[in-house]
Residue frames relative to the residue before (quaternion, step in Angstrom):
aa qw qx qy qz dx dy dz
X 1.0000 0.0000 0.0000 0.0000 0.00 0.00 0.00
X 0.1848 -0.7148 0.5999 0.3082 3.79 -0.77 0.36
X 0.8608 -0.4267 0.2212 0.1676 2.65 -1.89 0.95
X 0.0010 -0.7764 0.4310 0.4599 4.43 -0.07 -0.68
X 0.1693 -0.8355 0.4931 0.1737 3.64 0.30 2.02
X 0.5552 0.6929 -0.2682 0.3739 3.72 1.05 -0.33
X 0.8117 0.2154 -0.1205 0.5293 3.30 1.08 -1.06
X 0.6531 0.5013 -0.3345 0.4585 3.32 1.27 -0.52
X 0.3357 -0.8107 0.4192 0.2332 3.91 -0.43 0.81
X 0.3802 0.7583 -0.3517 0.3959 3.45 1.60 -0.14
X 0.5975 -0.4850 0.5685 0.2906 3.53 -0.99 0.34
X 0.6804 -0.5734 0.3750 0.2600 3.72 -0.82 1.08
X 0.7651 0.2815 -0.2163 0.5373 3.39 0.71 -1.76
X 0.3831 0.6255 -0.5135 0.4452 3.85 0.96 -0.25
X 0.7028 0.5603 -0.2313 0.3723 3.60 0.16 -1.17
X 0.7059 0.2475 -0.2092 0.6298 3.20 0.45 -1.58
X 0.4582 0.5456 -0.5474 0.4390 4.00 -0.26 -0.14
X 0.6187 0.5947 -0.3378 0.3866 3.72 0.43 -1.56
X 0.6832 0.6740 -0.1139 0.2569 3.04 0.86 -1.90
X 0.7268 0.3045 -0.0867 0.6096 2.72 0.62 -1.73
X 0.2485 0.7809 -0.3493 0.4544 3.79 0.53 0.09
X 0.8012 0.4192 0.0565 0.4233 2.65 -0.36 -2.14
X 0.4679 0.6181 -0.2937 0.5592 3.76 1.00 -1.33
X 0.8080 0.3935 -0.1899 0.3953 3.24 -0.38 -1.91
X 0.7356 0.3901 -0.3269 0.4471 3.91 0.47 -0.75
X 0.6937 0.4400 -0.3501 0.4501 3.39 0.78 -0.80
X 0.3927 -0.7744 0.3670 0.3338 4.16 1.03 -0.17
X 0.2307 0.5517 -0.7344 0.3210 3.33 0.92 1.79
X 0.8798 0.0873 -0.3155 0.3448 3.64 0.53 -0.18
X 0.3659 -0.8614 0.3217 0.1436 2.94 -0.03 1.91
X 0.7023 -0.3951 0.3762 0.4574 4.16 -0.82 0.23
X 0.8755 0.1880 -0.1348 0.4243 3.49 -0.76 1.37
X 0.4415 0.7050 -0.2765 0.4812 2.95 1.94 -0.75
X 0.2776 -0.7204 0.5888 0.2394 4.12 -0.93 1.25
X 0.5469 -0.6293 0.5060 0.2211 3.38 -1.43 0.86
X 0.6110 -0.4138 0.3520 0.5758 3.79 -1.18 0.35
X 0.6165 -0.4500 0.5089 0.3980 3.57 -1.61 -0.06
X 0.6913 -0.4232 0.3199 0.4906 4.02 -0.78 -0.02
X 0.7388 0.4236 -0.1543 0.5009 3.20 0.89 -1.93
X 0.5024 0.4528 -0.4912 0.5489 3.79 0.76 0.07
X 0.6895 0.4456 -0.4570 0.3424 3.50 -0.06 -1.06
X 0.7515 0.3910 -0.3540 0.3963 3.60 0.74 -1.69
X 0.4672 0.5036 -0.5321 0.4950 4.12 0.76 -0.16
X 0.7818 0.4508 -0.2812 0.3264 3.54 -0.33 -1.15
X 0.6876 0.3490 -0.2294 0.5940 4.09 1.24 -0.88
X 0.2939 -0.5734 0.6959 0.3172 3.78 0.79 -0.75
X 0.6625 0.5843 -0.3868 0.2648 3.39 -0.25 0.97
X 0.7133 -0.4759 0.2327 0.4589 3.69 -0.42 0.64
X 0.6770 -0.2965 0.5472 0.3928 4.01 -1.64 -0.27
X 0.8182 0.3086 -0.1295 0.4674 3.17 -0.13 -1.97
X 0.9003 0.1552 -0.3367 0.2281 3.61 0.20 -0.43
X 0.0026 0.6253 -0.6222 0.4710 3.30 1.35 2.01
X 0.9321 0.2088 -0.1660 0.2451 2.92 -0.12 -1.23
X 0.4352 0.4920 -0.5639 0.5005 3.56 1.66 0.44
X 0.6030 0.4924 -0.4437 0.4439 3.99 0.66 -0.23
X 0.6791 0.3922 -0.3718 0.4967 3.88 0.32 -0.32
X 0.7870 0.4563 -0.3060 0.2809 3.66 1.01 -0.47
X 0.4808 0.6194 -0.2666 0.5604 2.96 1.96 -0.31
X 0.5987 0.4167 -0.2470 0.6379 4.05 0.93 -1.16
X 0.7100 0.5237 -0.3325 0.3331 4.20 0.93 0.17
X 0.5744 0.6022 -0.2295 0.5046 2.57 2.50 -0.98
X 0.6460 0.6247 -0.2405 0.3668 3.28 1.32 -1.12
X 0.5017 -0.5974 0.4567 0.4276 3.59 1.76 -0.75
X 0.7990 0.5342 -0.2115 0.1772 3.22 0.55 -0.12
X 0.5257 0.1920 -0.3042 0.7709 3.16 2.08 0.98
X 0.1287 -0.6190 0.7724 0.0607 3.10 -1.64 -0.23
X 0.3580 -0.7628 0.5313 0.0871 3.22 -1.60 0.99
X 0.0395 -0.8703 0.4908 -0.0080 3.55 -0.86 0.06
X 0.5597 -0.7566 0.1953 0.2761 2.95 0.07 2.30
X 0.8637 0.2851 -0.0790 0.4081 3.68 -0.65 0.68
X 0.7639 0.2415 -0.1326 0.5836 3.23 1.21 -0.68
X 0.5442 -0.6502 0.3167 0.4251 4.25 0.89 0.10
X 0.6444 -0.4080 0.4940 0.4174 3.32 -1.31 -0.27
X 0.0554 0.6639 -0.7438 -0.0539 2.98 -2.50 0.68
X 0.5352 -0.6080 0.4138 0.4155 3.05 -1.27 0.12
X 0.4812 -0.7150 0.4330 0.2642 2.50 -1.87 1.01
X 0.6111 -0.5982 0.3420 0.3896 3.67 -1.57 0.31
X 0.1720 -0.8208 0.4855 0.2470 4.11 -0.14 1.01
X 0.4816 -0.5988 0.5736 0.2835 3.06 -1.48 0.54
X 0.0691 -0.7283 0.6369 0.2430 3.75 -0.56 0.02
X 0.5797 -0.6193 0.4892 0.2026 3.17 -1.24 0.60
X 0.6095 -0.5388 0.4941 0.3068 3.65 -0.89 0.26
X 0.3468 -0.7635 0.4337 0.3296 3.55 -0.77 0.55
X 0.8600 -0.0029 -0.4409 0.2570 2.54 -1.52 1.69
X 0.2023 0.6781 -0.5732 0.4131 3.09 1.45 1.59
X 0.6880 -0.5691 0.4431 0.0799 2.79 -1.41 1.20
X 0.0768 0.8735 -0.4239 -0.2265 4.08 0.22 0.10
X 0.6108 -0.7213 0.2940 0.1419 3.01 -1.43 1.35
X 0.5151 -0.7601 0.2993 0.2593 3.27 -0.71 1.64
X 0.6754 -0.4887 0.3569 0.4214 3.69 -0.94 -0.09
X 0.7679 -0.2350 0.0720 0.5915 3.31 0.97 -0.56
X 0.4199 -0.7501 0.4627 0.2166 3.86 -0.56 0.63
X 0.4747 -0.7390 0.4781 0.0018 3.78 0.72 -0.24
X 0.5098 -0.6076 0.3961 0.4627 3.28 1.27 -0.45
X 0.4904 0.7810 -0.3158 0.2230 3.55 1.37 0.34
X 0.4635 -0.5910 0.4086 0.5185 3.77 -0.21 0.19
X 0.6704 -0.6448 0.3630 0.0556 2.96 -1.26 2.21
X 0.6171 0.6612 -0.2542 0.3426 3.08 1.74 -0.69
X 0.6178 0.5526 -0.1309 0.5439 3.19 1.42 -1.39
X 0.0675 0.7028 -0.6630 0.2489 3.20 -1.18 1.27
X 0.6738 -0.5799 0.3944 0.2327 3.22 -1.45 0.76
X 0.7026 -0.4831 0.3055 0.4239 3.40 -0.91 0.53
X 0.4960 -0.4984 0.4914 0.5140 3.61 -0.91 -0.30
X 0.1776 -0.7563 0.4777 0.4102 3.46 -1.00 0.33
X 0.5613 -0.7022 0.3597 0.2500 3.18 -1.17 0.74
X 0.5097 -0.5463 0.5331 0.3969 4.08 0.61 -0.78
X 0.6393 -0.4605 0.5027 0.3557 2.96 -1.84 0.05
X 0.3371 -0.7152 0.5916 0.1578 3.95 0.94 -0.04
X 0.8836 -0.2558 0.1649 0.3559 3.19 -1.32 -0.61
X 0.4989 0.6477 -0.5361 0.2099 3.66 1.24 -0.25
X 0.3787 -0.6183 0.5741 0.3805 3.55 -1.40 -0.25
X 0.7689 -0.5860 0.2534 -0.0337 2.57 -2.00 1.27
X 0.1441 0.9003 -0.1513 0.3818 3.33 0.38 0.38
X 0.1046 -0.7204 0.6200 0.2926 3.57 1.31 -1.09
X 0.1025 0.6153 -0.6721 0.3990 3.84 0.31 2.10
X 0.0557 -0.5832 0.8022 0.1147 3.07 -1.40 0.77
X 0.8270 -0.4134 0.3171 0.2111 2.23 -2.75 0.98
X 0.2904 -0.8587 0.4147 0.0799 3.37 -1.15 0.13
X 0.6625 0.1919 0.0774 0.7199 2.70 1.65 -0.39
X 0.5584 -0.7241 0.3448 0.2121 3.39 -0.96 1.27
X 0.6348 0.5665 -0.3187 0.4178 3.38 1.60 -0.54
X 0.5406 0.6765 -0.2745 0.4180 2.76 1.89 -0.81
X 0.6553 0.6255 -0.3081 0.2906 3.67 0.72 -1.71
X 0.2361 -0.7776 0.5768 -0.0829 3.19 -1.08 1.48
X 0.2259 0.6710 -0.5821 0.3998 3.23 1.79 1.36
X 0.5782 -0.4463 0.5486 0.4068 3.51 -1.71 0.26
X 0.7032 -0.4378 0.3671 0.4232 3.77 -1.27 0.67
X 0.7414 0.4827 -0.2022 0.4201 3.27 0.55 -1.70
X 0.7402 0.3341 -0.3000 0.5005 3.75 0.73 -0.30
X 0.4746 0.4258 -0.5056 0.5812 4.07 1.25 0.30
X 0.7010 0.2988 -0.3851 0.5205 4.55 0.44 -0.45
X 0.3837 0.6824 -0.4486 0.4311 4.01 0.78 0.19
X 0.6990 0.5144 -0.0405 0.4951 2.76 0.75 -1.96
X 0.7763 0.4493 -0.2608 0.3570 3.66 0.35 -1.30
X 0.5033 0.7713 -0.0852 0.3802 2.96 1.78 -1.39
X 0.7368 0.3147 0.0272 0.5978 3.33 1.13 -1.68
X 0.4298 0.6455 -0.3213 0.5434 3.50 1.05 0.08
X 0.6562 0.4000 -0.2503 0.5889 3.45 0.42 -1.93
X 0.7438 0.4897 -0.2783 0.3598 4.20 0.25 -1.08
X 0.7237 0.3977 -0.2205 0.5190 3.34 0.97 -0.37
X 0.6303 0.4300 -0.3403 0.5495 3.62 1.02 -0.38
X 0.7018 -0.5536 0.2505 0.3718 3.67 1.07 -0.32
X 0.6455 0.7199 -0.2235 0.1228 2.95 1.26 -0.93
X 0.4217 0.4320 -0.1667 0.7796 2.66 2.37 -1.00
X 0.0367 0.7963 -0.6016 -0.0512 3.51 -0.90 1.14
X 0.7721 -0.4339 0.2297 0.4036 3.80 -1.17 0.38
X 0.6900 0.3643 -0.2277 0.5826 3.57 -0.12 0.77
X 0.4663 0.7016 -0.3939 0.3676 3.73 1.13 -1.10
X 0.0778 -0.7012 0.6756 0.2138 3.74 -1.62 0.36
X 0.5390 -0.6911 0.4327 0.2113 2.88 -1.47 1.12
X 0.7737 -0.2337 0.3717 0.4567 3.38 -1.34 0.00
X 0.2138 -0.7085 0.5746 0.3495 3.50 -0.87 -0.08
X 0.6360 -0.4479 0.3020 0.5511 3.77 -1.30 0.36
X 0.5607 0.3854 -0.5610 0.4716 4.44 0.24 -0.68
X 0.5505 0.6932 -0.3929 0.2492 3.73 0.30 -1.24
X 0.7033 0.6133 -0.0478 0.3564 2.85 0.97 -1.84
X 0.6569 0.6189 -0.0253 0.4299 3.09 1.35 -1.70
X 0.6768 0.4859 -0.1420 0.5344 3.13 1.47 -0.80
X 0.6265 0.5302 -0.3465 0.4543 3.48 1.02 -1.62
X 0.9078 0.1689 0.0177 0.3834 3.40 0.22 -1.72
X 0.4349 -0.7949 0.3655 0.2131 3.43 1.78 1.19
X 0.1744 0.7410 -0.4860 0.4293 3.54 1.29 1.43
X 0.4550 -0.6294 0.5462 0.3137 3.82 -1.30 0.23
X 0.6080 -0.4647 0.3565 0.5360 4.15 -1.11 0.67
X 0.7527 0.4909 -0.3010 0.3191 3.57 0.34 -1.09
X 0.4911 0.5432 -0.4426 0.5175 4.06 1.39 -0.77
X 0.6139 0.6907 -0.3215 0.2068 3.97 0.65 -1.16
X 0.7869 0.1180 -0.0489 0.6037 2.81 1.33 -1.83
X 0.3376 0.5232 -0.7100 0.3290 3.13 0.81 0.88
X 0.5124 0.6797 -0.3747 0.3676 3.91 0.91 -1.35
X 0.7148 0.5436 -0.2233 0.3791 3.39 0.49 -1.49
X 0.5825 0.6699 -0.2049 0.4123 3.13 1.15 -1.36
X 0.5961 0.5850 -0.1560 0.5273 3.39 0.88 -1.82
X 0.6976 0.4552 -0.2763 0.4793 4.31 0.52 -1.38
X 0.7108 0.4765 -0.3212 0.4055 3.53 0.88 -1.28
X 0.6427 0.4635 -0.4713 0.3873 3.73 0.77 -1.21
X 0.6096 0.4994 -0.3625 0.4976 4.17 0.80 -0.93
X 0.7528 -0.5215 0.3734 0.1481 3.86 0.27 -0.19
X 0.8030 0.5281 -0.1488 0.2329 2.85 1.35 -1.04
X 0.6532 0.4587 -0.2486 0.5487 3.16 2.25 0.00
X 0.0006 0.8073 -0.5564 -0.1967 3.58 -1.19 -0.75
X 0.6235 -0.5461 0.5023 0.2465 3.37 -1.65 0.72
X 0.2341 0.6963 -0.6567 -0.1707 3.36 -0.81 0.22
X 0.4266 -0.6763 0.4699 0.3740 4.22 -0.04 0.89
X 0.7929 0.2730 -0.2136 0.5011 3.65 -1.07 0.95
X 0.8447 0.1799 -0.0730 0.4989 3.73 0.63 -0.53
X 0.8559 -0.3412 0.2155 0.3234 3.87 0.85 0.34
X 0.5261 -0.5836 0.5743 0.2298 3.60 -1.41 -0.10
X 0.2247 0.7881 -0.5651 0.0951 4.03 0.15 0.47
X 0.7857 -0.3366 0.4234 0.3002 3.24 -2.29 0.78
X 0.2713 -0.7495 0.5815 0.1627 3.47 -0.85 0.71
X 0.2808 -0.6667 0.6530 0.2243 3.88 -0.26 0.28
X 0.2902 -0.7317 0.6159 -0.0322 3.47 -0.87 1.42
X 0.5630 -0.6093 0.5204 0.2025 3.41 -1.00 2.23
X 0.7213 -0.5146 0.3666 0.2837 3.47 -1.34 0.69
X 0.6751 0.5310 -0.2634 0.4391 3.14 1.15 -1.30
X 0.4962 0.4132 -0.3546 0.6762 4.16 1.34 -0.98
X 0.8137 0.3753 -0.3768 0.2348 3.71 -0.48 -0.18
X 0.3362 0.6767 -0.3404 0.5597 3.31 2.35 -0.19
X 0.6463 0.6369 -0.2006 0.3693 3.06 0.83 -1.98
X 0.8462 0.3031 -0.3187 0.3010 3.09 -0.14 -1.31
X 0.4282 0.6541 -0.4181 0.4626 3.60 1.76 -1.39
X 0.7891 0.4822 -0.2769 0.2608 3.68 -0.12 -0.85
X 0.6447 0.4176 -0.2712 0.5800 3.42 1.94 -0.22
X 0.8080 0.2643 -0.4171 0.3214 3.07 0.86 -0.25
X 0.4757 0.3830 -0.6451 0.4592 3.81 0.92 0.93
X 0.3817 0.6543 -0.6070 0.2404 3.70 0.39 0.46
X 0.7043 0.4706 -0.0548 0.5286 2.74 1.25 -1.86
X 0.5162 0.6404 -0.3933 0.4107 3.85 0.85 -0.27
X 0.4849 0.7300 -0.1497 0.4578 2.98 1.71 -1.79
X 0.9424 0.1264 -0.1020 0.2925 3.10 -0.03 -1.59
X 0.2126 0.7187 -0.4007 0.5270 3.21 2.27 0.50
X 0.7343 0.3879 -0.3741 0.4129 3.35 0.47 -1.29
X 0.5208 0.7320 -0.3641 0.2458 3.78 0.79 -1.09
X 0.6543 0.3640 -0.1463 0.6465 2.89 1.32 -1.67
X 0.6975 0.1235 -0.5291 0.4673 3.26 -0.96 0.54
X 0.4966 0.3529 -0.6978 0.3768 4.22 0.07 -0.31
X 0.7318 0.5634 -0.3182 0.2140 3.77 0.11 -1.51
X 0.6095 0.5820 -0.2203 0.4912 3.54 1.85 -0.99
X 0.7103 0.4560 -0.2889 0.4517 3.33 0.96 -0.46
X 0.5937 0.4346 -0.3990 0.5473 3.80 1.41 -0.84
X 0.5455 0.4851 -0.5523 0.4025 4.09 0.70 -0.16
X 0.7227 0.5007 -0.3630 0.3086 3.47 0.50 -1.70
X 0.5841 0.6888 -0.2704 0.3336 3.89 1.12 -0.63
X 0.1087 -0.8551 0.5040 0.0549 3.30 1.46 -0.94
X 0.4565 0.6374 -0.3701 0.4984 3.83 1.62 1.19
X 0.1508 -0.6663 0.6764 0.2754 3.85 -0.35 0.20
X 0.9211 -0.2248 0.2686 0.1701 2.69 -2.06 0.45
X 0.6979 0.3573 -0.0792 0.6157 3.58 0.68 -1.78
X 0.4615 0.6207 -0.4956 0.3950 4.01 0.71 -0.63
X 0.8375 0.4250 -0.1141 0.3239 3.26 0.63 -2.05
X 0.6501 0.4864 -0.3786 0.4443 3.64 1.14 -0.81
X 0.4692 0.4382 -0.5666 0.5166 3.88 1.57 -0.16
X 0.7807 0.3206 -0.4557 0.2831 3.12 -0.70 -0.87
X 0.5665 0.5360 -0.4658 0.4180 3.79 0.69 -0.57
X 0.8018 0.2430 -0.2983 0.4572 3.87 0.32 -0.26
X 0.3883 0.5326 -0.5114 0.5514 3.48 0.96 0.20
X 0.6284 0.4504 -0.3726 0.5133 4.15 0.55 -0.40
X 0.5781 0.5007 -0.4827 0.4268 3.55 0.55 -1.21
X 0.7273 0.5356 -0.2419 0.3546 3.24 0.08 -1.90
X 0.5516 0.3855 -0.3604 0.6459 4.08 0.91 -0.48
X 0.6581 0.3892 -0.4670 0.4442 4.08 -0.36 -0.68
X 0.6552 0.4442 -0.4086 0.4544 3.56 0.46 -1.74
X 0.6190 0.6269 -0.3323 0.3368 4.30 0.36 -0.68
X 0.8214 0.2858 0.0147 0.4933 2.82 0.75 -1.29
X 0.5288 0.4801 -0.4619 0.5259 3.20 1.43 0.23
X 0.6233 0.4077 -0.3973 0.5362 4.15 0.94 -0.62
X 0.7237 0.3426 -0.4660 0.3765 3.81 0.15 -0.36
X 0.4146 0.6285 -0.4440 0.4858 3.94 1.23 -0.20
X 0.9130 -0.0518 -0.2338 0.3304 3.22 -0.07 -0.98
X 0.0605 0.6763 -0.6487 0.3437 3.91 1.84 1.67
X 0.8452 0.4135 -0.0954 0.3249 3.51 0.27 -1.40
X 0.3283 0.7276 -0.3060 0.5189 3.12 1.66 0.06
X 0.8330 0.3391 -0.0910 0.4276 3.25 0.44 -1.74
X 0.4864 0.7153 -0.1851 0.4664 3.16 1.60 -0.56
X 0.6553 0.3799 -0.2363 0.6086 3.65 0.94 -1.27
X 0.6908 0.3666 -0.4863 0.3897 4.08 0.45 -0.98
X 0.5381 0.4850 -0.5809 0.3712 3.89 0.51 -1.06
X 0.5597 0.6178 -0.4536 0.3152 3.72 0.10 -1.94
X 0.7223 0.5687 -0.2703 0.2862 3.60 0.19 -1.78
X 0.8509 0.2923 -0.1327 0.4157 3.11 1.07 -1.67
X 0.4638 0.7033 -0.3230 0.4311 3.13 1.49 0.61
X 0.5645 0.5005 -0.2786 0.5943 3.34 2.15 -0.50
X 0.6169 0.5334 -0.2927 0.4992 3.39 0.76 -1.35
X 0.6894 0.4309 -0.4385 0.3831 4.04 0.66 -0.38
X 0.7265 0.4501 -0.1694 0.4908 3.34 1.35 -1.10
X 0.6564 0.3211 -0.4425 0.5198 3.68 1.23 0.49
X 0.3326 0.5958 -0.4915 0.5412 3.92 1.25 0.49
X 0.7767 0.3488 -0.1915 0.4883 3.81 0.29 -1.09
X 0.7891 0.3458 -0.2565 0.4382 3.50 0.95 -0.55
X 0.2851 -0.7560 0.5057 0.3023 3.41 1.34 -0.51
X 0.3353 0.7602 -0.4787 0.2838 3.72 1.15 0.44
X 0.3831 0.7471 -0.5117 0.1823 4.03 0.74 0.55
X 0.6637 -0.4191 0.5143 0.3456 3.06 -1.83 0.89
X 0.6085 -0.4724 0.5394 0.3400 3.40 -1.85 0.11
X 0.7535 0.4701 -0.2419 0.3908 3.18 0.71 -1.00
X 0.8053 0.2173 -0.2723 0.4797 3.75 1.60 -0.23
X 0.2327 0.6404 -0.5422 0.4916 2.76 1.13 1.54
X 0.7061 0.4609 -0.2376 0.4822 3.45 0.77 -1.39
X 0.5285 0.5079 -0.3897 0.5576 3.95 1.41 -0.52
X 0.6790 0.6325 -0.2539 0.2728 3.94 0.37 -0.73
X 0.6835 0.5184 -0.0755 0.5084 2.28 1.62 -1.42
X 0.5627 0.5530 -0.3319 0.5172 3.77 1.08 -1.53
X 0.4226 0.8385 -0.2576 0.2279 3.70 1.33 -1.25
X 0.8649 0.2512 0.1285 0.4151 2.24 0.50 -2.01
X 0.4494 0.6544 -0.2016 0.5737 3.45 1.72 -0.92
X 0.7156 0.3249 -0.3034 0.5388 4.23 1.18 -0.55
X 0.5873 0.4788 -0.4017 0.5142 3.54 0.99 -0.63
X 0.5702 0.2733 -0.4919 0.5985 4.05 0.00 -0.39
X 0.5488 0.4385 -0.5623 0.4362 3.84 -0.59 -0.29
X 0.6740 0.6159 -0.1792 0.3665 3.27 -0.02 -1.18
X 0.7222 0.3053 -0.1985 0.5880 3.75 0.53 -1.17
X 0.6576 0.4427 -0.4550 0.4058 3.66 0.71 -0.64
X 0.6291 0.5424 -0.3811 0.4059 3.62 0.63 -0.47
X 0.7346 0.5052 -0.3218 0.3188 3.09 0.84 -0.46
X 0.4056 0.7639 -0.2249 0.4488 3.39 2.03 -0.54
């Protein structure tokens, strides 16, 4: 299925990650089981090289594949947790050991399929990857600008009603991509991206613009239900009307100026003029003496 890079405001590999995800919880991809190859994945999402592989590295951070030089990724085998054990965050941070992310919940009732979520109530991302997400969003749309400090982790706790440990797991997630930093004693702030990352990113996202555009060029030749040769008739069958209607436009053109000066002779001889092109005749004339005197 390809991706919806248009409607969904998320970051491409965010998306497909979701996807595949999803897959993995819902047991199309079953423990041990090898993921698509890269170049399958980017055919199958419509979507760049590189951001396959920010989606396989992010679903690596999360535990839930592993790779294996030469031969590709699979998924990894999950522990589940005893009921009403608590599951164990990605990393704590120095947080009370107690606190932990919700349970995660699954794909529930959607249908199968490799669908992503739609809806935020819907999203069966861990907590800490839906404030990742929000987090990097706010930084990339601007709001969070280069130099900016973030929220702090209580801050955090409050805004998006998350546990200490989802926070800096979240944080965690911003720092491995680049986009934050520590400073001890004073906070978490907006990294300013080196020219060469800001080349970088500009360069995926007209990849992805690119392959946005594909899909809808490719949606519209489906929605048409026309081959090729259908369209180049009808496309010169138009010339041929424009080229028509472009000689009888300007047949009728010439037609209205003669017409004109055929009235203008016969109201010269008759003196038959409106009030109003009298008062033109006059202004007419009244700019042309202006005229010669200046020149004098």
């Amino acid at each position: 299925m390809k991706l919806p890079l248009g409607e969904d405001p998320r970051p491409p590999y965010v998306q497909a990650a979701d996807v595949l995800r999803a897959a993995i919880h819902d047991g199309e991809l079953r423990p041990g089981e090898r993921l698509p190859a890269a170049r399958e994945l980017q055919r199958r999402f419509g979507i760049a090289s590189s951001t396959v592989q920010n989606a396989l590295r992010l679903l690596k951070r999360e535990g839930l594949i592993y790779s294996v030089l030469g031969r590709g990724s699979y998924v990894r085998t999950q522990e589940t947790p005893s009921e009403g054990e608590p599951e164990t965050p990605v990393a704590n941070d120095g947080a009370d050991p107690g606190e932990s992310d919700p349970a995660y919940t699954g794909l529930g009732d959607r249908q199968r399929g490799w669908q992503t979520a739609t809806s935020p109530a819907d999203d069966p991302r861990p907590p800490y990857v839906r404030t990742a997400d929000t987090l990097r969003k706010q930084i990339q749309d601007g709001q969070l600008t280069p130099g900016a400090k973030l929220p702090s982790a209580r801050e955090m706790q409050e805004q998006f009603g998350i546990a200490n440990s989802t926070a800096q797991n979240a944080l965690r997630v911003l720092k491995e991509e680049g986009l934050i930093y520590s400073v001890q004693g004073r906070g978490v702030f907006v990294r300013e991206l080196s020219p060469r990352d800001q080349l970088l990113n500009r360069y995926n996202e007209m990849l992805d613009e690119s392959i946005a555009q594909r899909q809808a060029d490719e949606e519209a030749v489906r929605l048409s239900g026309k081959s090729d040769e259908e369209v180049a008739a009808e496309l010169v069958a138009a010339e041929e009307r424009f080229t028509k209607a472009s000689t009888e436009f300007e047949a009728a053109t010439a037609h209205r100026d003669a017409m004109r000066a055929v009235m203008e002779q016969r109201k010269r001889l008759s003196g038959n003029y409106t009030p109003e092109e009298t008062a033109a005749k006059a202004q007419h004339l009244h700019d042309r003496l202006n005229e010669g005197r200046r020149r004098r």
